[in-house]
C-alpha positions in Angstrom: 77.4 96.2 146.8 81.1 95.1 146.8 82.3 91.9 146.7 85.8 90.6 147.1 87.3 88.6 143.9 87.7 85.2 146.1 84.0 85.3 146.3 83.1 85.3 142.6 83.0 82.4 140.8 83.8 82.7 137.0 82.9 79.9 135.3 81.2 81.3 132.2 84.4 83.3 131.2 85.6 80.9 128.6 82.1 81.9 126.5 83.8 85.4 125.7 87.3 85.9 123.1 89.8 88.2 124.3 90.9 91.2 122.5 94.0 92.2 123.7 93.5 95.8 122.9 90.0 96.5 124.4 91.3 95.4 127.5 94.1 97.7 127.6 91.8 100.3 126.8 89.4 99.6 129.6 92.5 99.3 132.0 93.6 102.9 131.4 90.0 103.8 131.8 89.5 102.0 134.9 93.2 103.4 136.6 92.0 107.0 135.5 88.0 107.2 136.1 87.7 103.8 138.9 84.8 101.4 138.1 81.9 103.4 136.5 79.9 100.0 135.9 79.1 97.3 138.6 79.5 93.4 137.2 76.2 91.5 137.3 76.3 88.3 139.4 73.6 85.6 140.7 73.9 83.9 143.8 75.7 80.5 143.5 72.8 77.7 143.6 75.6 75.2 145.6 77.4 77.5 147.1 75.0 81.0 148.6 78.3 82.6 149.9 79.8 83.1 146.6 78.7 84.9 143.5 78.2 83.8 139.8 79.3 86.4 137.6 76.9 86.9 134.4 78.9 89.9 133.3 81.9 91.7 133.5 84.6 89.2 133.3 87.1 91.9 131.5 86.3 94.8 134.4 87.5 92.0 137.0 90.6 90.9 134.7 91.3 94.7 134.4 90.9 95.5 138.4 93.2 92.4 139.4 96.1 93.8 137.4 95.4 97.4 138.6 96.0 96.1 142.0 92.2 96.3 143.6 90.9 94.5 146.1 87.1 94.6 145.6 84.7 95.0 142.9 81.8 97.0 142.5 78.7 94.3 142.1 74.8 93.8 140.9 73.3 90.5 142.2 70.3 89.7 140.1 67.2 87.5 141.6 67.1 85.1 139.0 68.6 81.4 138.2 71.7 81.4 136.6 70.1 79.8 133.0 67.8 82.9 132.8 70.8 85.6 133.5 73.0 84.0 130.4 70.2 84.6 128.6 68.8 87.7 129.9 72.7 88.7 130.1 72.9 88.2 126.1 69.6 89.9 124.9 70.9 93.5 127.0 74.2 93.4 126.0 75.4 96.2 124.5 78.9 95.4 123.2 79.5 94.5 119.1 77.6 91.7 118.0 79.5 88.6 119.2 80.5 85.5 116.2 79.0 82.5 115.5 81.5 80.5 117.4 80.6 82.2 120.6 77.2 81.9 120.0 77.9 78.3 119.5 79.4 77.8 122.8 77.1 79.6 124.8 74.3 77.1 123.0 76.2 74.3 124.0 76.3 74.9 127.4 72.2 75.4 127.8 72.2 72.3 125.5 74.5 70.2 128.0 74.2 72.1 131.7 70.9 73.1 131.6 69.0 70.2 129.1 67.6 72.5 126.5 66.2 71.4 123.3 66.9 72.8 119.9 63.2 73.9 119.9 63.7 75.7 123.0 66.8 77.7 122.4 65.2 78.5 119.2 62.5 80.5 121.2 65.1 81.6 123.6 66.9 83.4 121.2 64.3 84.0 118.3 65.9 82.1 115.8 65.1 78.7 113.7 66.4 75.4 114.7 68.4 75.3 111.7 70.2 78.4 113.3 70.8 76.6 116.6 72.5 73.3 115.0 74.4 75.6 112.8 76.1 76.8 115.6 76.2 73.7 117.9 77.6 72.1 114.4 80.9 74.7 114.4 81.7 73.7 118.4 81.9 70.0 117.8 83.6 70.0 114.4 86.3 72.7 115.5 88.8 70.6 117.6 89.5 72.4 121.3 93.0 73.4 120.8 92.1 76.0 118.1 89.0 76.9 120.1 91.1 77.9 123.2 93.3 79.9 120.3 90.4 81.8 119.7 89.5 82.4 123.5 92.7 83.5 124.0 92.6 86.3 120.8 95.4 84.5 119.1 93.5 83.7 116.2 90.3 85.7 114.4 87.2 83.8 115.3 86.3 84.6 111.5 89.2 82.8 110.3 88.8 79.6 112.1 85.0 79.7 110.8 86.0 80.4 107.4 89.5 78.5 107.0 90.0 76.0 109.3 86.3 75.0 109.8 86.4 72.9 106.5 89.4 71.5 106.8 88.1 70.2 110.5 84.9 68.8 108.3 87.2 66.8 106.1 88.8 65.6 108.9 86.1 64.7 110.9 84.6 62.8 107.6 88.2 61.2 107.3 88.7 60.2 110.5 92.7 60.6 109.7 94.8 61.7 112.6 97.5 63.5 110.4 95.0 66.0 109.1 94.2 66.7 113.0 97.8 68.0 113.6 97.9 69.3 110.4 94.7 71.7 111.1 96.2 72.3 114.6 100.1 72.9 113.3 98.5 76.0 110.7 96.7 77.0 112.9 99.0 77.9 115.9 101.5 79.3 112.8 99.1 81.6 111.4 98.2 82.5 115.0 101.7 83.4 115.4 102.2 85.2 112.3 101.4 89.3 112.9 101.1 89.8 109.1 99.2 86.9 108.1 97.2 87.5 105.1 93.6 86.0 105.4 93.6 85.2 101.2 96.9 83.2 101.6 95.9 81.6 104.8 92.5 80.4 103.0 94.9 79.1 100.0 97.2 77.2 102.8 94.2 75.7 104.6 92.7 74.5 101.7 95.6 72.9 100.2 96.0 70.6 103.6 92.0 69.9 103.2 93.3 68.7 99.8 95.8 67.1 101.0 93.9 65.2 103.6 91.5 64.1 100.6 94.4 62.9 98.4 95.2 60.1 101.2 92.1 59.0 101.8 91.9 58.3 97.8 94.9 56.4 97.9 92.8 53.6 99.2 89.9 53.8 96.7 89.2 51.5 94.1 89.4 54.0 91.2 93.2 55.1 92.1 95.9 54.3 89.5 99.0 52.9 90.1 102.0 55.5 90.7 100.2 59.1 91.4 98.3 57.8 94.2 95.0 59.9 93.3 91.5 58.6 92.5 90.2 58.8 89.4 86.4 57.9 89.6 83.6 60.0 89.5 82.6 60.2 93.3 86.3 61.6 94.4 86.3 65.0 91.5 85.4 68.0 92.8 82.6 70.1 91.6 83.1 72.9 89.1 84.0 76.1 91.4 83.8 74.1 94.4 86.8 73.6 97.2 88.7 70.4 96.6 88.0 69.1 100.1 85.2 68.2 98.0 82.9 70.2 101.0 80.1 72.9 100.7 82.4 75.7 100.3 83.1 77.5 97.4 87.0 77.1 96.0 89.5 80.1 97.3 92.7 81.0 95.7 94.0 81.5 92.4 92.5 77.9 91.7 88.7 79.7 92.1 88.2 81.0 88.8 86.7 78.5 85.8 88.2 78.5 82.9 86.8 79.9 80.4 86.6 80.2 76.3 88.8 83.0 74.8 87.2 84.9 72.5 88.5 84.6 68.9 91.2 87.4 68.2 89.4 90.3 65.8 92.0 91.8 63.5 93.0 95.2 63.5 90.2 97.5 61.5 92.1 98.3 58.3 88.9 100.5 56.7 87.7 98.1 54.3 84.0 97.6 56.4 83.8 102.0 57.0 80.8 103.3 55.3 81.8 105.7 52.8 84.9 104.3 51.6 83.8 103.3 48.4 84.9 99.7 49.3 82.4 96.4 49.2 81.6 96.1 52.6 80.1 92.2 52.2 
């Protein structure tokens, strides 16, 4: 069955990233070898003239800019709940992140009323699993999520960098540390030969940063540097100075430890058979 592209409806295309170069590679394969495999759709619940499409949002991208017309289709008899998830379970590309398991969860959560217990058996997982997820979509503000969407930034880096600082900020409640998050992340996004050890050292500075204002108005800061000094505000011991659940990145990572007392150069006098005392 063929469709035309007016007909489909592509709401659910914001649940996948981009990646620029797969889609150039399935361009050239589409110009030289035409559509191989049709897109999966359901019939629109409001609307039973146009399509839903479950899969194949990057074959449709691909066929627009190639010029076509009309796209090569599979309608499923289902509801459009049970093809998202039915969608996911067959799917055969790499194993997609956390975040966009997160924002697919969200959207059964909020569209279609599911509990954490249900979308627990849905996808075989624990509850825990679920609000893990649901946990990195509300913390993560929607500026760097679209970022992400987009393929200008690693979905691993926002989880691993930028998620923290977003959980200080969200503890904080401090609109400066907003932009800042926002401002690093568009200029790592930006930056082709980022390194993702520095970026972790950059984000966690501005998480420490963001921590150092909010201590400017405790009860334990001393006049002149501004910091707190009490008990509640010092980091753990190998811990990030957000003062999060994350372990410390950067140079700043590594304890200190004891150095061991410097041994002297062996000068013979404790070799058996020297004819020395060797107590």
């Amino acid at each position: 069955m063929q469709l035309e592209f007016h007909q489909l409806d592509r709401r659910w295309e914001h649940l996948r990233v981009r990646q620029p170069l797969r889609q150039r590679r399935l361009m050239a394969s589409l110009a030289e070898s035409g559509q191989q495999t049709p897109i999966v759709v359901v019939v629109c619940a409001e609307n039973r003239e146009r399509y839903l499409v479950i899969d194949g949002h990057k074959r449709i991208a691909a066929l627009q800019q190639l010029g076509r017309d009309t796209v090569e289709v599979t309608v499923w008899a289902m509801s459009e709940a049970e093809a998202l998830l039915l969608e996911r379970s067959l799917r055969l590309s790499p194993q997609e992140s956390a975040l966009e398991q997160g924002w697919l969860l969200t959207e059964m959560e909020q569209r279609f009323s599911y509990t954490l217990e249900e979308l627990g058996r849905r996808f075989d997982r624990s509850t825990t699993w679920v609000s893990r997820r649901l946990g990195l979509v509300e913390v993560l503000p929607e500026a760097i999520q679209q970022q992400v969407r987009e393929g200008k930034l690693a979905a691993q880096l926002a989880m691993k960098y930028l998620v923290p600082v977003a959980r200080v900020q969200a503890s904080l409640q401090h609109a400066a540390s907003r932009a800042t998050l926002c401002r690093l992340a568009g200029r790592h996004a930006r930056s082709s030969r980022a390194r993702p050890r520095r970026a972790g050292t950059v984000f966690e500075d501005a998480a420490a940063g963001a921590v150092r204002q909010s201590c400017a108005s405790c009860p334990g800061a001393r006049p002149g540097d501004g910091r707190c000094h009490s008990a509640s505000c010092r980091p753990a011991a190998g811990r990030s100075p957000a003062r999060d659940d994350w372990p410390a990145t950067g140079p700043r990572a590594t304890r200190d430890r004891k150095r061991a007392p410097r041994v002297r150069a062996d000068d013979g006098t404790h070799r058996k058979g020297t004819g020395r005392a060797t107590c």
